[in-house]
C-alpha positions as protocol buffer text, in pm:
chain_id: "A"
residue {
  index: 1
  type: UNK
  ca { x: -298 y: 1361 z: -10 }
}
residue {
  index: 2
  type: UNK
  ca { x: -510 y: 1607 z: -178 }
}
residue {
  index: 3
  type: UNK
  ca { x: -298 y: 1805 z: -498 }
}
residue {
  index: 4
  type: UNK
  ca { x: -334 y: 2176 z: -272 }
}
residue {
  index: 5
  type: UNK
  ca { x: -119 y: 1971 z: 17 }
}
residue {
  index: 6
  type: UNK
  ca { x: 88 y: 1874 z: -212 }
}
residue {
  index: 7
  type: UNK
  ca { x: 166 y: 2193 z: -358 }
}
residue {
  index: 8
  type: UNK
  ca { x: 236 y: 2331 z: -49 }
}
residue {
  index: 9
  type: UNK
  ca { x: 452 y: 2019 z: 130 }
}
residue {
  index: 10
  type: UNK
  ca { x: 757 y: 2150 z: -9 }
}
residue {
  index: 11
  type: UNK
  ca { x: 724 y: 2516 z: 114 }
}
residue {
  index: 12
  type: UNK
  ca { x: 643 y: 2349 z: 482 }
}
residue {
  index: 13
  type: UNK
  ca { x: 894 y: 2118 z: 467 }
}
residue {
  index: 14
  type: UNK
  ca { x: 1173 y: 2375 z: 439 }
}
residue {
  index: 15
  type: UNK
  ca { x: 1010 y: 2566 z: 717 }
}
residue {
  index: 16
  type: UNK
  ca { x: 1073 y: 2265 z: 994 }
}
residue {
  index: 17
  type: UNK
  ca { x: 1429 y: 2170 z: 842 }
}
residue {
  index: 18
  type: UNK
  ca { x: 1493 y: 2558 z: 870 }
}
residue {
  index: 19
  type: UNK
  ca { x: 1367 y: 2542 z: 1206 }
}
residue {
  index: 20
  type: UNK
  ca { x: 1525 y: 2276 z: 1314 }
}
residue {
  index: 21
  type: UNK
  ca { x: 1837 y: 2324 z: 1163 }
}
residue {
  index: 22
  type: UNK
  ca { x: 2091 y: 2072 z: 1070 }
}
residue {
  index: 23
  type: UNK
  ca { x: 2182 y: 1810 z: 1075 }
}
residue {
  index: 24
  type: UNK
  ca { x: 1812 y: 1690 z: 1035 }
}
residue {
  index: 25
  type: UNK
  ca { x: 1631 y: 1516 z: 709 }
}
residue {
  index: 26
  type: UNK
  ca { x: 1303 y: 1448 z: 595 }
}
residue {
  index: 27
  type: UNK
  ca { x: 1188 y: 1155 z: 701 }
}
residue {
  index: 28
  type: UNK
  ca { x: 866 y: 881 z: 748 }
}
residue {
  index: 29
  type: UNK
  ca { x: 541 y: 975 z: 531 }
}
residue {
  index: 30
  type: UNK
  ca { x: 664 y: 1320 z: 429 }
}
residue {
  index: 31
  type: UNK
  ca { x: 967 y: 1175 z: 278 }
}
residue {
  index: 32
  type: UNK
  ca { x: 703 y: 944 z: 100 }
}
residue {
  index: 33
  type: UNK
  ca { x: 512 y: 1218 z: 27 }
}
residue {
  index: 34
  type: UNK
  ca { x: 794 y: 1414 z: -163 }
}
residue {
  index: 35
  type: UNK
  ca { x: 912 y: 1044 z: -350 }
}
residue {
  index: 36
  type: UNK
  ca { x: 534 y: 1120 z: -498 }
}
residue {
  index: 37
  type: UNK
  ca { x: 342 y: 860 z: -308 }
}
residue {
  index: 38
  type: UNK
  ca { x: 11 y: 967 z: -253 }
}
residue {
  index: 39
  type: UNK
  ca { x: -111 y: 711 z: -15 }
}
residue {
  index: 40
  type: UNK
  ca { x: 152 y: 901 z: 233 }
}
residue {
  index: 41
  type: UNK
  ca { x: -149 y: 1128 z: 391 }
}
residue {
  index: 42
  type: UNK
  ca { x: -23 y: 1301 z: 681 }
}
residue {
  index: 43
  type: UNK
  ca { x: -59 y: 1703 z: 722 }
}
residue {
  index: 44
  type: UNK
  ca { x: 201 y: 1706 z: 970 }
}
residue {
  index: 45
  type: UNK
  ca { x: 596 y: 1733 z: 872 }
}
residue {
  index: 46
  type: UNK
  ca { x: 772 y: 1434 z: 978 }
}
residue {
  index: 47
  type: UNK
  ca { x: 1168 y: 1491 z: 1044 }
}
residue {
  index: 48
  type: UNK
  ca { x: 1467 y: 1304 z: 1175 }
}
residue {
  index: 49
  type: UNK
  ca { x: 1721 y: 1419 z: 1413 }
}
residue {
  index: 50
  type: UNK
  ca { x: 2040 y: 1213 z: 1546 }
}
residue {
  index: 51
  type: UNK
  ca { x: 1984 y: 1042 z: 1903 }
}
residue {
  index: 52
  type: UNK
  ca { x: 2250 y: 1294 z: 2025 }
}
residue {
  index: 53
  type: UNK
  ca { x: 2007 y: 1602 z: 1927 }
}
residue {
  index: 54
  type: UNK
  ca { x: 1754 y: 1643 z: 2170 }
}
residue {
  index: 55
  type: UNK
  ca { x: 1451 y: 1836 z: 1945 }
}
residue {
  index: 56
  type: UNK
  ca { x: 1088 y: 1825 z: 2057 }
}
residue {
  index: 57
  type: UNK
  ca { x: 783 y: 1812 z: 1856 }
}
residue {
  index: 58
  type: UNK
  ca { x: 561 y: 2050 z: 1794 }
}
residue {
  index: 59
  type: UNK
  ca { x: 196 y: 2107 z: 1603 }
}
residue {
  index: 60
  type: UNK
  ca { x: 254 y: 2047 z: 1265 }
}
residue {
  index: 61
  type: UNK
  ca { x: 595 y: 1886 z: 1331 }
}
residue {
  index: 62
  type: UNK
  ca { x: 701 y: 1563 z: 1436 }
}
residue {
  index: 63
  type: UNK
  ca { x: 1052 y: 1505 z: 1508 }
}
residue {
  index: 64
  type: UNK
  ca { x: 1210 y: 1140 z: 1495 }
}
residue {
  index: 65
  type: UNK
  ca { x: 1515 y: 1032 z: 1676 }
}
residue {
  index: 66
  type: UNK
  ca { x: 1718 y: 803 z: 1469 }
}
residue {
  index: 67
  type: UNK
  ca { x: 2093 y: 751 z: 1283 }
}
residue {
  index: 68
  type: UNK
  ca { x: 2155 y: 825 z: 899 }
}
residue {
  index: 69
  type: UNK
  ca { x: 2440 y: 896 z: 706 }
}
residue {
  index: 70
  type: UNK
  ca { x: 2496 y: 1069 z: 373 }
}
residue {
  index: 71
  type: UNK
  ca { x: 2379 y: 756 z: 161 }
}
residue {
  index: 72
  type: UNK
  ca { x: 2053 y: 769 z: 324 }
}
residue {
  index: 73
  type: UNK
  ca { x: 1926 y: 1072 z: 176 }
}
residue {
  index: 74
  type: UNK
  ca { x: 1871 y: 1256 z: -122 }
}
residue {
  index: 75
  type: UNK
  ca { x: 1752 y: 1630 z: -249 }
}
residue {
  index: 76
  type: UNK
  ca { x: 1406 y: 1688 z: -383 }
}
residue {
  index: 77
  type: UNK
  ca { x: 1269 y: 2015 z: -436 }
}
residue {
  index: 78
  type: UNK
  ca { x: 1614 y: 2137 z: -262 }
}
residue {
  index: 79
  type: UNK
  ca { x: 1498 y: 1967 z: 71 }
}
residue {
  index: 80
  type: UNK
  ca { x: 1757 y: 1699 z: 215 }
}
residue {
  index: 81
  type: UNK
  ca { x: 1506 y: 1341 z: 227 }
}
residue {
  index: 82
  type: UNK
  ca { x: 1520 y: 969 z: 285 }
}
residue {
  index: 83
  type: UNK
  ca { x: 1616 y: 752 z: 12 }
}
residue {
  index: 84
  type: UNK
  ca { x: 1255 y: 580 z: -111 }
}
residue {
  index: 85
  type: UNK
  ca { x: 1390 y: 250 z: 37 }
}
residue {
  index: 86
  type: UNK
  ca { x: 1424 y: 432 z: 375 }
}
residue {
  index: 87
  type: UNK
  ca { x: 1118 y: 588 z: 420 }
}
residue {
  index: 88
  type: UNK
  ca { x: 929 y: 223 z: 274 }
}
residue {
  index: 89
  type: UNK
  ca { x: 1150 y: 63 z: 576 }
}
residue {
  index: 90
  type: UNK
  ca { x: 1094 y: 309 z: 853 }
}
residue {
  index: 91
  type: UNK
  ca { x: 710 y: 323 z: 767 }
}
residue {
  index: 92
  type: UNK
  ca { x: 649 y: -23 z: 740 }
}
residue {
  index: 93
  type: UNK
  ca { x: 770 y: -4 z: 1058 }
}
residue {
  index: 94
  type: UNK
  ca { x: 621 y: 282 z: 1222 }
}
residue {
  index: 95
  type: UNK
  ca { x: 333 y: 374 z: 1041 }
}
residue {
  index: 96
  type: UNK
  ca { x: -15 y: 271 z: 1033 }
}
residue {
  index: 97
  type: UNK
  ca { x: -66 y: -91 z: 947 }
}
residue {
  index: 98
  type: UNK
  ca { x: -278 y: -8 z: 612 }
}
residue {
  index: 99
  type: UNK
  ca { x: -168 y: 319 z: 475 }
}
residue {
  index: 100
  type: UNK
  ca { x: 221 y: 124 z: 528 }
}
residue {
  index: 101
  type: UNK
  ca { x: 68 y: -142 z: 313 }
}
residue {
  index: 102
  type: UNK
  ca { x: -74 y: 121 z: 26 }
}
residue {
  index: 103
  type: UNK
  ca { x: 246 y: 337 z: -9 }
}
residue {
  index: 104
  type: UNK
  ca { x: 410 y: -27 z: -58 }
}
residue {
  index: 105
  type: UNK
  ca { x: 209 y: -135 z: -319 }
}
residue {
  index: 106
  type: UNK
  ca { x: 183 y: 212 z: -457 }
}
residue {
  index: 107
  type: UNK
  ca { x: 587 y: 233 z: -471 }
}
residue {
  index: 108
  type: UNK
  ca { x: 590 y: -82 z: -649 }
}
residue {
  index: 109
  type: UNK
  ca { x: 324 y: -47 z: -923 }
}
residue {
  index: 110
  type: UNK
  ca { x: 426 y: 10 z: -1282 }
}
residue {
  index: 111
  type: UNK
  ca { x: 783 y: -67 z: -1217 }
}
residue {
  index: 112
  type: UNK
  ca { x: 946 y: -322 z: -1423 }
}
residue {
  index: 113
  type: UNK
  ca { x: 989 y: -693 z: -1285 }
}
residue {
  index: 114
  type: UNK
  ca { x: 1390 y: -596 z: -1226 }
}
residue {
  index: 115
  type: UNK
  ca { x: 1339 y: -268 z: -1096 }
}
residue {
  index: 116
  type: UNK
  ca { x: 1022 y: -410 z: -800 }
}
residue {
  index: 117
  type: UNK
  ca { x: 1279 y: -686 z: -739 }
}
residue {
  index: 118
  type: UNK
  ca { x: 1585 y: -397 z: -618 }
}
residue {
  index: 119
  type: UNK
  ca { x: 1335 y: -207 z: -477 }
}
residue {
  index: 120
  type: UNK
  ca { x: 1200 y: -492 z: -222 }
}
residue {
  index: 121
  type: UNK
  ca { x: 1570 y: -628 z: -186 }
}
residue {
  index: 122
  type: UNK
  ca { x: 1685 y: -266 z: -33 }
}
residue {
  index: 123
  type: UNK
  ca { x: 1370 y: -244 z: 189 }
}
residue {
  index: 124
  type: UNK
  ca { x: 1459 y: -569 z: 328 }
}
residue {
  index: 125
  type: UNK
  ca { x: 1840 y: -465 z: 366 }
}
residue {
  index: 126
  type: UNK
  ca { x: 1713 y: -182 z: 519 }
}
residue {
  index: 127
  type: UNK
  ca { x: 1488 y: -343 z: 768 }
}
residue {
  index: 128
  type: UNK
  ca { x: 1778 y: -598 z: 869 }
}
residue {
  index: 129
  type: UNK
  ca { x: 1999 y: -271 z: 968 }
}
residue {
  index: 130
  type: UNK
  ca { x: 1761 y: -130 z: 1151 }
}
residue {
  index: 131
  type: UNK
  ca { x: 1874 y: -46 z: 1526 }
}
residue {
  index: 132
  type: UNK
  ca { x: 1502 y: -39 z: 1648 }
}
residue {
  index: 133
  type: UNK
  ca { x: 1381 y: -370 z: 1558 }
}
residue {
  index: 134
  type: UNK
  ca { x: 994 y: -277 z: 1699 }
}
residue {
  index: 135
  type: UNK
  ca { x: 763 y: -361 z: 1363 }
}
residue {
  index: 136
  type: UNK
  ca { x: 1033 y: -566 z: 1183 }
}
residue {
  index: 137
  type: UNK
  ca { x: 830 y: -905 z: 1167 }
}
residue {
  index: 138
  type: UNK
  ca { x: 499 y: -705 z: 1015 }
}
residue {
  index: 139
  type: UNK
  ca { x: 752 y: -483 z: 764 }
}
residue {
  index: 140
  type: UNK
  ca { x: 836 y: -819 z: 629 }
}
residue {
  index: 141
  type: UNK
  ca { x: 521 y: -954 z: 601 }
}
residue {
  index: 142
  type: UNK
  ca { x: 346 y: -682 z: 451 }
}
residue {
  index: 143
  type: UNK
  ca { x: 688 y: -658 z: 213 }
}
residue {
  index: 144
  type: UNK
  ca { x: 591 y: -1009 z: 113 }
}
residue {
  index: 145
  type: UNK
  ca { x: 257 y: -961 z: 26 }
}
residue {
  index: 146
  type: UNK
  ca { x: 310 y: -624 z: -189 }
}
residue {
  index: 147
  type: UNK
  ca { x: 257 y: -696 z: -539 }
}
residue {
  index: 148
  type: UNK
  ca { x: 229 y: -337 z: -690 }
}
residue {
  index: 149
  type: UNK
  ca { x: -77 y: -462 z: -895 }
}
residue {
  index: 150
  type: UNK
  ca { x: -309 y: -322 z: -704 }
}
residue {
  index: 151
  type: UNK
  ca { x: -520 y: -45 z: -910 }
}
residue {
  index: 152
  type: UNK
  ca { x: -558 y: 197 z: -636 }
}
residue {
  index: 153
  type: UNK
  ca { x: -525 y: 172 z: -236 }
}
residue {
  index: 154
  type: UNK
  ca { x: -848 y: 73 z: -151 }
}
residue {
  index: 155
  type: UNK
  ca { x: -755 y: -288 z: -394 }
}
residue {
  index: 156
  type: UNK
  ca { x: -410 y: -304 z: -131 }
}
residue {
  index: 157
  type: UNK
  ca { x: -652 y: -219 z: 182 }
}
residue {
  index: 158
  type: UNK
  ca { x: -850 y: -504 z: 76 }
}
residue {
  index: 159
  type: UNK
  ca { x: -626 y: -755 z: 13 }
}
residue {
  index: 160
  type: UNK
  ca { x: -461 y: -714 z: 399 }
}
residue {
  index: 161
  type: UNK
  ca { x: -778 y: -773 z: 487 }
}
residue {
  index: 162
  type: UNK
  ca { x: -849 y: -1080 z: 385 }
}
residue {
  index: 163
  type: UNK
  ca { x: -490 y: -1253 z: 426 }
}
residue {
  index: 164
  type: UNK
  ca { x: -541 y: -1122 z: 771 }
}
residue {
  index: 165
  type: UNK
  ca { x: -883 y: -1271 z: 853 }
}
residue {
  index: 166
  type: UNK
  ca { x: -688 y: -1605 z: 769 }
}
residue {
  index: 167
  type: UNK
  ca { x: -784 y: -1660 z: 359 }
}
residue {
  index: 168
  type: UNK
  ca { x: -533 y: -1751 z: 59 }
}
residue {
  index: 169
  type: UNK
  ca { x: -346 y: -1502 z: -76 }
}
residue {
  index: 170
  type: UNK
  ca { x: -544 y: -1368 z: -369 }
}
residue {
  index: 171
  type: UNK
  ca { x: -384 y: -1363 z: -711 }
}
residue {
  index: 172
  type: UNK
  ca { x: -421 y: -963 z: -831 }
}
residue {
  index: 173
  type: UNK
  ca { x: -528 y: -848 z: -1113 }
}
residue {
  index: 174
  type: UNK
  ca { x: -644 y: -1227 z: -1218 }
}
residue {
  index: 175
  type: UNK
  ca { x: -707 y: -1246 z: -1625 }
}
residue {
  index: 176
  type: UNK
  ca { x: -1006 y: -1439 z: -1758 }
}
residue {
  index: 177
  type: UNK
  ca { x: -942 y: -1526 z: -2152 }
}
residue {
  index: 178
  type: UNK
  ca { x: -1106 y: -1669 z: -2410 }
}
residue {
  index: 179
  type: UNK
  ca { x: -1037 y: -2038 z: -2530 }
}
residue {
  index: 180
  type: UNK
  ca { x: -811 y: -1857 z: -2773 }
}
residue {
  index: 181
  type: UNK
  ca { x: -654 y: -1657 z: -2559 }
}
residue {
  index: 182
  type: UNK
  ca { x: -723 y: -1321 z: -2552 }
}
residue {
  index: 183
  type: UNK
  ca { x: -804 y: -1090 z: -2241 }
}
residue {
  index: 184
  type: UNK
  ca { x: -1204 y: -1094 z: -2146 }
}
residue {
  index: 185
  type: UNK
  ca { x: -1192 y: -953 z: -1804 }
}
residue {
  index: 186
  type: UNK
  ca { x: -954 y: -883 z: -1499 }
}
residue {
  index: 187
  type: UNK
  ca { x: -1071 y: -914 z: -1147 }
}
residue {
  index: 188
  type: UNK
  ca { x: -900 y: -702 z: -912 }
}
residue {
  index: 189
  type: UNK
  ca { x: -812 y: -1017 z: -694 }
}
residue {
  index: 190
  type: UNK
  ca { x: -927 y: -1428 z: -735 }
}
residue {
  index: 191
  type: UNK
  ca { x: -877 y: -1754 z: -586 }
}
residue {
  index: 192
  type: UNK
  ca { x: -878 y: -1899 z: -927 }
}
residue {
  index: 193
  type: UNK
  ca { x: -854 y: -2260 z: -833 }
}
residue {
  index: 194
  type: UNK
  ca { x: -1196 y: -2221 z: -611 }
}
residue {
  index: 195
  type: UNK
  ca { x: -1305 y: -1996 z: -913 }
}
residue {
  index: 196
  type: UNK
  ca { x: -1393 y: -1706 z: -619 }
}
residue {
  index: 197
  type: UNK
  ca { x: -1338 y: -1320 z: -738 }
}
residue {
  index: 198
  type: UNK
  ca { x: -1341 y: -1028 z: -492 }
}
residue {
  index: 199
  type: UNK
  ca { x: -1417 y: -698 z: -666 }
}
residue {
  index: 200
  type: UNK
  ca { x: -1393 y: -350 z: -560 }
}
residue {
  index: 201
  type: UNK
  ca { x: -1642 y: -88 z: -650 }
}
residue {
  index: 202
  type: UNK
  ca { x: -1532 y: 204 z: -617 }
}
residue {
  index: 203
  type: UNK
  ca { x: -1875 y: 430 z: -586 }
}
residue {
  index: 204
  type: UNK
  ca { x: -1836 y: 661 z: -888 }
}
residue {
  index: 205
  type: UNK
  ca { x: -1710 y: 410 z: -1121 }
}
residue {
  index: 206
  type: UNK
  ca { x: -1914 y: 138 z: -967 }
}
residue {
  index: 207
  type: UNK
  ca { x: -2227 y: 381 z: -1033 }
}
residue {
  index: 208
  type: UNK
  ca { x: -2094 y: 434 z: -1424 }
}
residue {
  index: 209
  type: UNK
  ca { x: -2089 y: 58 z: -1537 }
}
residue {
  index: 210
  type: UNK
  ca { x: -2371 y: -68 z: -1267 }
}
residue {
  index: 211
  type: UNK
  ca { x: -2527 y: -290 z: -1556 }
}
residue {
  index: 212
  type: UNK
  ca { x: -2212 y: -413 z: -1732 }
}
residue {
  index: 213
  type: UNK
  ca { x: -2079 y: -557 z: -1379 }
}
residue {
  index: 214
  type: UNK
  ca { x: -2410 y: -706 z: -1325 }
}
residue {
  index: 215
  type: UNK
  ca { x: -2417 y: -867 z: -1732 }
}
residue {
  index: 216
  type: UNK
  ca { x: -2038 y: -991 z: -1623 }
}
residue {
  index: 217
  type: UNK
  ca { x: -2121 y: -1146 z: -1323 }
}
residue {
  index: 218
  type: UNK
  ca { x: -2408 y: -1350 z: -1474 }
}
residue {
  index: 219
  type: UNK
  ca { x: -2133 y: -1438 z: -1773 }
}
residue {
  index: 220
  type: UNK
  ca { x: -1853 y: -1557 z: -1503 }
}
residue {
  index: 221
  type: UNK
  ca { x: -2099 y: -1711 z: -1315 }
}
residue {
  index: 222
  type: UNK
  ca { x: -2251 y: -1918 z: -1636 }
}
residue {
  index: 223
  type: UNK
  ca { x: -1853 y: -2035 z: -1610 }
}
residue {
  index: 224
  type: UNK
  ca { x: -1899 y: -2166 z: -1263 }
}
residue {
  index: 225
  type: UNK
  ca { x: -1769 y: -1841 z: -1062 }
}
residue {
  index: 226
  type: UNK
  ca { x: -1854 y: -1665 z: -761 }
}
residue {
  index: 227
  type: UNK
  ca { x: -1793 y: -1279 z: -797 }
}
residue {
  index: 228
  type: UNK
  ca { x: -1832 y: -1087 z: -448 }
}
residue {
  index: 229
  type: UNK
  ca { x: -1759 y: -716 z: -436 }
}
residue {
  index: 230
  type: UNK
  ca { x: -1640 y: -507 z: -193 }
}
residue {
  index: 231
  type: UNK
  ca { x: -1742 y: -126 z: -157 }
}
residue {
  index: 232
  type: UNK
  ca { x: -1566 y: 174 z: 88 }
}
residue {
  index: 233
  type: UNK
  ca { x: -1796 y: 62 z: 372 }
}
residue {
  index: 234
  type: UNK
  ca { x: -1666 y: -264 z: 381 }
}
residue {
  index: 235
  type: UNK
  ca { x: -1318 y: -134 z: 439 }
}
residue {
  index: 236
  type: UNK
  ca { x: -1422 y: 22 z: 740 }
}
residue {
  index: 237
  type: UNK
  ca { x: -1622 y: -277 z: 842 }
}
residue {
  index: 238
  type: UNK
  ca { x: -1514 y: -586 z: 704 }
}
residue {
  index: 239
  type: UNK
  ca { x: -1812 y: -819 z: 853 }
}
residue {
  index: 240
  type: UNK
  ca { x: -2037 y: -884 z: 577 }
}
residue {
  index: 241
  type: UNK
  ca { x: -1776 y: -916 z: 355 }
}
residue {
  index: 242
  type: UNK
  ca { x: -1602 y: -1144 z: 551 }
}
residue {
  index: 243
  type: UNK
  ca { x: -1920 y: -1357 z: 626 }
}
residue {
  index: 244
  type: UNK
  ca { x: -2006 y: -1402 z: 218 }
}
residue {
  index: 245
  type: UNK
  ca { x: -1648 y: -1457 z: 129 }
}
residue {
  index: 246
  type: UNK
  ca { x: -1648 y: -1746 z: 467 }
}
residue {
  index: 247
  type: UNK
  ca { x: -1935 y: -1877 z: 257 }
}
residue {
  index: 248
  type: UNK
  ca { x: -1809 y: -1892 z: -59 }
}
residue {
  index: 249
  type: UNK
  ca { x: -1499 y: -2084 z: 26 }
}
residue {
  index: 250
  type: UNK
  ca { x: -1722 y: -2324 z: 232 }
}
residue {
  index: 251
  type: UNK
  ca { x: -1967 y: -2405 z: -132 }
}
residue {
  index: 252
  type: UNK
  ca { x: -1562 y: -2506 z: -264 }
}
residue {
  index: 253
  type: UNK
  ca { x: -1517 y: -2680 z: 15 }
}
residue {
  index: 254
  type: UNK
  ca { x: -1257 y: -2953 z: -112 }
}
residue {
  index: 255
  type: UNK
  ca { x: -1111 y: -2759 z: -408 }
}
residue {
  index: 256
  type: UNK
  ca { x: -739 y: -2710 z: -402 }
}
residue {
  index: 257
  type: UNK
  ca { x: -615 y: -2402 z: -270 }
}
């Protein structure tokens, strides 16, 4: 969500709960949207009404039939919202496979081991009292492959989509060190028993460090790996990324997964 939108969320916000008058809470990706996830990209103001209210969407507003009680919601800015691990639930859920997946990972990065432990434990409780139980079995599987260690949302958009054409779950954020142990590089995601790295260049940085990505690759592969990289178009089209990534697994054909 671009920083004008977000400026201005709040002030719409209040306009639909004004207009649609209580009892009624912010709910799905705008409640994601005020928790300060940005991969929650929606310009229209997502609500929730009891199932006994009968409220009808409009342009700009989307109104959600569902139960919640006091515990489920909190005030930012003023405005009455789900509790983060509601909205997570009720998105992985309802929203769009990917940008689910990104406010996930996004939710979870930078907190503290203990802290992304809670945090997936009340998304699951959450999902298992859920009264709609449509999207529960792919809200736990993208829960499960979350990580937070993703560096930005194209890294999470990438890693759904090779778990889902059928590879090993990648290891993020994989460390190469020296033989005495300090840092050399980090790969955004490796299979680092196949020694296989998947990179994403993202095109302004990408276009910044062009010959100290190429100088790497010819280091890592001196070591004996295969780097691939990923760019936006690939997102949109996975094919040839799929095919090169097919072929490197099949040269480490035989090497533990």
């Amino acid at each position: 969500m671009h920083a004008t939108d977000l400026l201005k969320l709040p002030t719409r916000a209040a306009a639909a709960l004004l207009a649609v008058k209580p009892p009624v809470a912010v709910a799905g990706v705008t409640s994601l949207a005020l928790h300060g996830i940005s991969a929650a990209d929606d310009r229209d103001i997502h609500v929730m009404v009891p199932y006994s209210r009968r409220v009808r969407s409009r342009p700009g507003l989307v109104v959600h039939q569902g139960g919640f009680r006091d515990e489920d919601v909190i005030e930012i800015d003023g405005l009455l919202t789900f509790l983060l691990d509601r909205a997570l639930a009720d998105f992985l859920c309802d929203g769009g496979k990917r940008a689910a997946f990104t406010a996930l990972d996004e939710a979870l990065r930078g907190l503290p081991p203990d802290h992304c432990a809670k945090l997936r434990e009340n998304v699951r409780d959450r999902l298992a009292d859920r009264r709609d139980r449509r999207g529960i079995h792919r809200a736990l599987m993208l829960l499960d492959l979350a990580t937070g260690r993703a560096e930005s949302p194209p890294e999470s958009v990438l890693r759904l989509i090779v778990v889902e054409a059928g590879f090993p779950v990648p290891d993020p954020q994989h460390e190469i060190t020296t033989v005495d142990g300090r840092k050399l590089y980090v790969f955004d995601m490796a299979w680092p028993s196949r020694q296989i790295a998947l990179e994403y260049d993202g095109f302004a940085a990408h276009e910044e460090r062009r010959e100290y990505d190429r100088e790497r690759d010819e280091r890592m592969a001196a070591r004996g790996w295969i780097t691939l990289r990923a760019v936006a178009a690939d997102l949109r089209d996975p094919s040839r990324l799929l095919t090169e990534l097919r072929n490197a697994f099949d040269r480490r054909a035989g090497r533990a997964a």
